[in-house]
DRENTI-694151 format. One line per field, with one value per residue (C-alpha): residue in three letters; y, x, z. Coordinates in steps of 0.1 Angstrom, whole numbers. Example, Ala and Ser with C-alpha at 12.3 -4.5 7.8 and 13.67 -1.06 7.14 Angstrom:
# residues 2
r <- [Ala;Ser]
c2 <- [-45;-11]
c1 <- [123;137]
c3 <- [78;71]
# end
This chain:
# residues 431
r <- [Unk;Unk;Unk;Unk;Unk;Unk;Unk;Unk;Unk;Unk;Unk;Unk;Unk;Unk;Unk;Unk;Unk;Unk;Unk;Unk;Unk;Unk;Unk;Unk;Unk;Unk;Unk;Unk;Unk;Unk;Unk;Unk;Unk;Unk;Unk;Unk;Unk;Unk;Unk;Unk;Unk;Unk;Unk;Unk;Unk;Unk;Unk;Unk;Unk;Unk;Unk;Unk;Unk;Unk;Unk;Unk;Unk;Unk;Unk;Unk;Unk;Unk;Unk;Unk;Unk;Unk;Unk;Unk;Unk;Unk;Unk;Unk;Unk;Unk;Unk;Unk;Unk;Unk;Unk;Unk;Unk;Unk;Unk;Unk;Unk;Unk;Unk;Unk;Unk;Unk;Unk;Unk;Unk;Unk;Unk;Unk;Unk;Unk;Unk;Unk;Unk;Unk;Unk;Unk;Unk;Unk;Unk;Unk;Unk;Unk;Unk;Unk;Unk;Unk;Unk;Unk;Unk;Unk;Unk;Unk;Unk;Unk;Unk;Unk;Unk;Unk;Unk;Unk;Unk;Unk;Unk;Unk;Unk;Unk;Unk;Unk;Unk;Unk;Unk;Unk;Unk;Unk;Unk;Unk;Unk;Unk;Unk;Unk;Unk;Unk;Unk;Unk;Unk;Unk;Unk;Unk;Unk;Unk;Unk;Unk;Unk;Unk;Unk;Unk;Unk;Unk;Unk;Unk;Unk;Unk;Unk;Unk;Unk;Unk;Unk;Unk;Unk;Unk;Unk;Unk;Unk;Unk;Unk;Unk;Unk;Unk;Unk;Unk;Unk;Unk;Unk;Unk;Unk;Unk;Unk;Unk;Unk;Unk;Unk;Unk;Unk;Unk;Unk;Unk;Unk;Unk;Unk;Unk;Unk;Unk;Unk;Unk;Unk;Unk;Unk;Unk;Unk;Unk;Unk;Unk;Unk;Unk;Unk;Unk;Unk;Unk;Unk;Unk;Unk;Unk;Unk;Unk;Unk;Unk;Unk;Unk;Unk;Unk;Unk;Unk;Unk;Unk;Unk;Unk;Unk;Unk;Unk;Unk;Unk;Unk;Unk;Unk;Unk;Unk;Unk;Unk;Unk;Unk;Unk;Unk;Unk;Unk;Unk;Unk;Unk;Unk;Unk;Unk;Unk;Unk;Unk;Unk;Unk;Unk;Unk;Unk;Unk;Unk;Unk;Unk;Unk;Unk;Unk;Unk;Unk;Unk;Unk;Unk;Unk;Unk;Unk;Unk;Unk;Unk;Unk;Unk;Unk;Unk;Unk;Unk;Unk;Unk;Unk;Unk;Unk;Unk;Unk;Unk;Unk;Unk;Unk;Unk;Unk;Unk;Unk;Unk;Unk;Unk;Unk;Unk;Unk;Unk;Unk;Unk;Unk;Unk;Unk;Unk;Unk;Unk;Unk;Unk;Unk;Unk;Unk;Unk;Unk;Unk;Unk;Unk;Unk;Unk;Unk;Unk;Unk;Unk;Unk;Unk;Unk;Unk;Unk;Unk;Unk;Unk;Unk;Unk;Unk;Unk;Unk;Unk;Unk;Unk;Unk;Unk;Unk;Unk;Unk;Unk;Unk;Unk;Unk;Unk;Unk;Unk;Unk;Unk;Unk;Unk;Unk;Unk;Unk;Unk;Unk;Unk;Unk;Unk;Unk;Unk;Unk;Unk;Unk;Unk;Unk;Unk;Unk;Unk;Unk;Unk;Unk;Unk;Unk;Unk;Unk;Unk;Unk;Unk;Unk;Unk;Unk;Unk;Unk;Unk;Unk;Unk;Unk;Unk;Unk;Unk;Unk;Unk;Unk;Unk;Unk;Unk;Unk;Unk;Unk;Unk;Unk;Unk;Unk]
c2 <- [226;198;165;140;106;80;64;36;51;87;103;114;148;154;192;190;215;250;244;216;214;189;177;156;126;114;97;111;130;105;115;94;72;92;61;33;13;23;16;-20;-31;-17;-35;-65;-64;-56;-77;-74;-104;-124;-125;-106;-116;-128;-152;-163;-173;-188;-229;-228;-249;-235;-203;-197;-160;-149;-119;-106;-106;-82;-61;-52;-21;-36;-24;-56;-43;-22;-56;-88;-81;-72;-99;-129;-111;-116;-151;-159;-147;-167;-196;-206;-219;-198;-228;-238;-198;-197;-167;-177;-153;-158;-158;-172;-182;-150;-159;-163;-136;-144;-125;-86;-86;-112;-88;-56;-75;-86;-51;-64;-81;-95;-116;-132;-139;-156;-176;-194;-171;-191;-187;-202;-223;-233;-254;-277;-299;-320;-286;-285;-300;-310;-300;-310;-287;-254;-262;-234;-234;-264;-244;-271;-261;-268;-251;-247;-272;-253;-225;-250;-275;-245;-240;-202;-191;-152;-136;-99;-74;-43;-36;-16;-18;-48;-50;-86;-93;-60;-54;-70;-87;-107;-138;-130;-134;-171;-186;-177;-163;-199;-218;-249;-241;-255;-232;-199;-216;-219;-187;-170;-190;-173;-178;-158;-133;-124;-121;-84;-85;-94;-61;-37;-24;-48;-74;-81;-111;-110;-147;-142;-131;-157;-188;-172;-166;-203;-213;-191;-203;-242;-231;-211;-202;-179;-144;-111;-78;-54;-24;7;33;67;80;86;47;62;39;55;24;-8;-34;-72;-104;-129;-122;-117;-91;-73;-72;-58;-33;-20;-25;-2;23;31;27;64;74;53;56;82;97;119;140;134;106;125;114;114;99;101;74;53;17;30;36;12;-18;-21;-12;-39;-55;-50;-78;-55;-25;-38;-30;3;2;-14;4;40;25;40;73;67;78;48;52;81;76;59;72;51;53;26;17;-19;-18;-56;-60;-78;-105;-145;-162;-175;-142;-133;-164;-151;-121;-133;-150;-120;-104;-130;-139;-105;-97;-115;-147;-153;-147;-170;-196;-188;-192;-228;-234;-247;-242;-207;-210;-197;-156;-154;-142;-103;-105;-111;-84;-59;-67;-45;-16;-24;-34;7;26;32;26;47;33;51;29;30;-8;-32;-42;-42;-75;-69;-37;-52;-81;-55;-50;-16;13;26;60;81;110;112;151;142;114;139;166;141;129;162;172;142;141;183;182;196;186;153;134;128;97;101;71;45;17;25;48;42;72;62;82;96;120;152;141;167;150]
c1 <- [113;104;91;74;80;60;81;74;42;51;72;109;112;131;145;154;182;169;183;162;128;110;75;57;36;6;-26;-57;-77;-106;-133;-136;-167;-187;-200;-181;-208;-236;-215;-206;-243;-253;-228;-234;-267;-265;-232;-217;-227;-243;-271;-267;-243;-278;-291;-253;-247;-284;-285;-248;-233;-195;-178;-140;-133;-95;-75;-46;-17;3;22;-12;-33;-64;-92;-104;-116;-145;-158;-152;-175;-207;-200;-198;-228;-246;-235;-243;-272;-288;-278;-240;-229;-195;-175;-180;-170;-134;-109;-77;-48;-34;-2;16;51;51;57;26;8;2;-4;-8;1;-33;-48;-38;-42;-83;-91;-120;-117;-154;-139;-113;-131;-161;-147;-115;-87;-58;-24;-24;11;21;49;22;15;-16;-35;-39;-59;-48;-68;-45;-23;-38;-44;-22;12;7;7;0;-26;-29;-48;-55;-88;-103;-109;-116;-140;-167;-197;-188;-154;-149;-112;-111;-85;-69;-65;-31;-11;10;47;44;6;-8;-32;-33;-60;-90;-79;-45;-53;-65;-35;-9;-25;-36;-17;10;48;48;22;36;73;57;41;74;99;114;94;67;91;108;76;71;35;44;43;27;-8;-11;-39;-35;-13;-3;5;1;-35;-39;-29;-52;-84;-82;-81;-111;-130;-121;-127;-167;-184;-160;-168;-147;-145;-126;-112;-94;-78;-65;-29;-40;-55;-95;-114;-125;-146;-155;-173;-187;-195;-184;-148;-135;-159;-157;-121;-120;-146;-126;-91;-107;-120;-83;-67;-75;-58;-27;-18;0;11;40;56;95;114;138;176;172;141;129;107;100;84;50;53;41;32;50;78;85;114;133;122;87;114;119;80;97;124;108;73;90;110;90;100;138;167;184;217;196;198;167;167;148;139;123;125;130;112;115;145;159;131;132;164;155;155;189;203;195;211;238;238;232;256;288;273;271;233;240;252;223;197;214;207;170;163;175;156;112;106;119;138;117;117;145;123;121;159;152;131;156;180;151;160;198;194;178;203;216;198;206;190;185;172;180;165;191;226;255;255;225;236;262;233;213;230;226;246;229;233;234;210;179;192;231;221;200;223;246;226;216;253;256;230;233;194;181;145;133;105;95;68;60;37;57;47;13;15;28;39;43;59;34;56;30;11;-8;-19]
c3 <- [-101;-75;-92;-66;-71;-61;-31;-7;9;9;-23;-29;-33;-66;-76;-109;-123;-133;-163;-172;-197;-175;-190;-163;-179;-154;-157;-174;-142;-140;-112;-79;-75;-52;-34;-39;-21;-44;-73;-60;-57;-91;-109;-89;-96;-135;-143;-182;-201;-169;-146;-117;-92;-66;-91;-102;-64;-57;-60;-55;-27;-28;-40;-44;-50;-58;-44;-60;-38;-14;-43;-58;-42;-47;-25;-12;21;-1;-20;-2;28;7;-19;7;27;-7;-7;24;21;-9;13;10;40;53;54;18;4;2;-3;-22;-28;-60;-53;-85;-76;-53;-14;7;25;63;97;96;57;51;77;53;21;29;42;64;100;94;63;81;113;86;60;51;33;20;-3;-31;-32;-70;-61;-37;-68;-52;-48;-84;-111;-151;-172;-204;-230;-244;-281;-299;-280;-255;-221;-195;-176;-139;-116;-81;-78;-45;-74;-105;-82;-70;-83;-85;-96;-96;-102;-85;-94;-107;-140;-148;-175;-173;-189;-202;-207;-216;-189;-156;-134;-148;-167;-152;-117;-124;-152;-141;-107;-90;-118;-108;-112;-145;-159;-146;-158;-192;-196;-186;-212;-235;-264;-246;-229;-264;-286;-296;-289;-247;-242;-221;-231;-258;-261;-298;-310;-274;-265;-233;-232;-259;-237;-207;-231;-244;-209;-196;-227;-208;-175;-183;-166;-148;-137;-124;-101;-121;-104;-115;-93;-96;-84;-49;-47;-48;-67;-101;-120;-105;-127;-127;-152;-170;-171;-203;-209;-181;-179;-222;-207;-175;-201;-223;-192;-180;-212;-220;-186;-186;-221;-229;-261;-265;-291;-291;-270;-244;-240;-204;-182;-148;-132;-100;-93;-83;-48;-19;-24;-55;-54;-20;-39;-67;-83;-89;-95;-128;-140;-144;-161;-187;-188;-204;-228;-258;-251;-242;-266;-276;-257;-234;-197;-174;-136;-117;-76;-53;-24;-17;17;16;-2;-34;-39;-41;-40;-73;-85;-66;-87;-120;-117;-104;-133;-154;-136;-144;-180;-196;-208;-243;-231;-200;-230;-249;-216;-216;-255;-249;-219;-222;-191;-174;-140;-112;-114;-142;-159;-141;-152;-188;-191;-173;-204;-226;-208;-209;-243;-246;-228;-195;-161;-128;-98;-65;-33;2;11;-6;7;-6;-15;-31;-50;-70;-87;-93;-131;-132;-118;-86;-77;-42;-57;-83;-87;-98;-120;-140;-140;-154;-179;-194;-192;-214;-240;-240;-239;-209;-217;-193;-191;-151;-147;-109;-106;-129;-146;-137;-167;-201;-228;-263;-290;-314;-337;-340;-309;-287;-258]
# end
């Protein structure tokens, strides 16, 4: 059998030994908007919980709208055009709408990549389009302590001083707060370093309820809601794709509505339930742009975990087309690398304040702490290879053949798209 991971912009071709009980986990089959356009204008024009998007924009004299950035596949080039046309043309003047890529603590997105990212010539030939940079401390604006856990909360004020603040994004499950894009995409999308540093300590990291698909008691979405609730009126472009990238459910409004709404649209596709947990699993970071770095790699590892045998083996390919990540990142696992997994936790429990992008490695250790993790890339060096953490592997096939030698189970679960779908054990389930 031949299993097709999801692969930079193409897909590995996997055969799996004829020996083996593969069961292939995917998304829900949810049909492609016929007209993508037409479905734009009529959510635009009857918003969730808001007036529609013409009257919204009409008296105001600025608008900041936020993009996610370059690792998310976000259809920009199918929204951004007709949104500004709308705002342009209930009188905003083009110099006072503004596009901000929310960034976080991510690099910047400039030249052909902005080009890629904005999807739409006309858009960057019209208005400004800017990065977001969370370390630039005078581009933001404090707005105090969250009342519950005391998240500083700093902003980028080019999106906090308009008149109309929307977030775009897609929603996916998300390995930390549940489900990505709206609230996310502003806190900790446009947030100051010390935000993002503060929603990615430990105490968050480490509570049970930071976890993928999970809204409730999740602190994470906690900290974001109490800071919409400061920042209101703020509003959102939800998107939800399919496996091939066609846009399946696109909705607009006040944004914590709309966002619950399109969380509980894909929420039937992503999430999976599953029967049994499997001793050996095989799964990939998504594909392009995702899996750029192995920094985003890690989404994967951590995403399947549900299923996995404790002390089964996790098989993971991406492929790095951009490398390892930050430096910052490089750093901590070196770190994890010299410390051993239970001493670097031991760092981070003592630290408030995360170190820039450590927090990708203490996430990793969920995985490690589940079992064992095979890599297969061809984009890292050496050099590179041996921070990973984990033992990477010449071939996808060998590593499962070894595994299933190893467990004496020949039945493996195969996740072709990644993190972009989640199985959870449900003993008796019939999915």
């Amino acid at each position: 059998m031949i299993v097709d991971l999801a692969f930079g912009k193409s897909t590995l071709a996997v055969e799996l030994p004829t020996d083996c009980q593969a069961t292939v986990l995917r998304k829900r089959p949810l049909p492609m908007l016929p007209d993508a356009a037409a479905a734009l204008d009529q959510t635009l024009d009857r918003p969730l919980g808001a007036a529609p998007f013409d009257t919204l924009a009409s008296g105001c004299k600025s608008a900041c709208i936020l993009i996610c950035d370059i690792t998310r596949p976000v259809p920009n080039g199918l929204f951004l055009g007709p949104m500004i046309q709308r705002l342009l043309a209930q009188g905003l003047a083009a110099e006072d709408i503004k596009v901000l890529v929310a960034t976080g603590l991510h690099r910047p997105n400039e030249g052909a990549e902005l080009a890629e990212l904005v999807g739409d010539p006309w858009v960057l030939e019209t208005v400004e389009v800017a990065n977001h940079f969370a370390r630039n401390d005078a581009d933001h604006v404090d707005l105090g302590r969250t009342a519950k856990r005391g998240t500083p909360i700093r902003l980028d004020r080019r999106f906090v001083e308009a008149d109309l603040r929307i977030a775009t994004g897609l929603v996916e499950p998300h390995f930390m707060a549940g489900y990505s894009g709206g609230r996310k995409v502003v806190a900790p999308g446009i947030a100051q370093e010390q935000t993002i540093r503060t929603f990615h300590s430990a105490r968050f990291m480490e509570d049970p309820a930071a976890i993928q698909c999970n809204l409730d008691g999740n602190p994470l979405h906690e900290e974001q809601l109490e800071i919409m609730g400061l920042l209101a009126p703020v509003y959102a472009l939800n998107t939800v794709l399919d496996e091939e990238r066609n846009l399946v459910h696109v909705n607009f409004g006040e944004i914590v509505e709309s966002h619950l709404a399109a969380v509980e649209f894909v929420r039937g596709a992503t999430e999976v339930a599953v029967e049994r947990r499997f001793a050996t699993v095989v799964t990939s970071a998504a594909g392009y742009p995702l899996d750029k770095t192995y920094y985003q790699t890690v989404k994967g590892m951590v995403t399947p975990l549900d299923i996995l045998e404790p002390g089964g083996t996790l098989i993971i390919a991406s492929e790095c087309s951009e490398g390892f990540g930050s430096a910052e990142f490089a750093a901590a696992q070196k770190r994890l690398v010299e410390l051993g997994p239970e001493a670097f936790l031991k760092t981070l429990l003592a630290k408030t304040l995360a170190d820039v992008d450590e927090w990708q490695t203490e996430m990793q250790l969920k995985p490690m702490r589940q079992g064992e993790i095979k890599f297969f890339t061809h984009g890292l060096s050496p050099d590179e290879l041996a921070i990973t953490g984990v033992e990477t592997i010449p071939s996808v096939e060998a590593a499962v053949a070894e595994a299933v030698a190893r467990s004496g189970d020949p039945a493996v679960a195969v996740i072709p798209e990644g993190p972009y779908v989640v199985p959870f054990y449900r003993a008796g389930a019939v999915d």
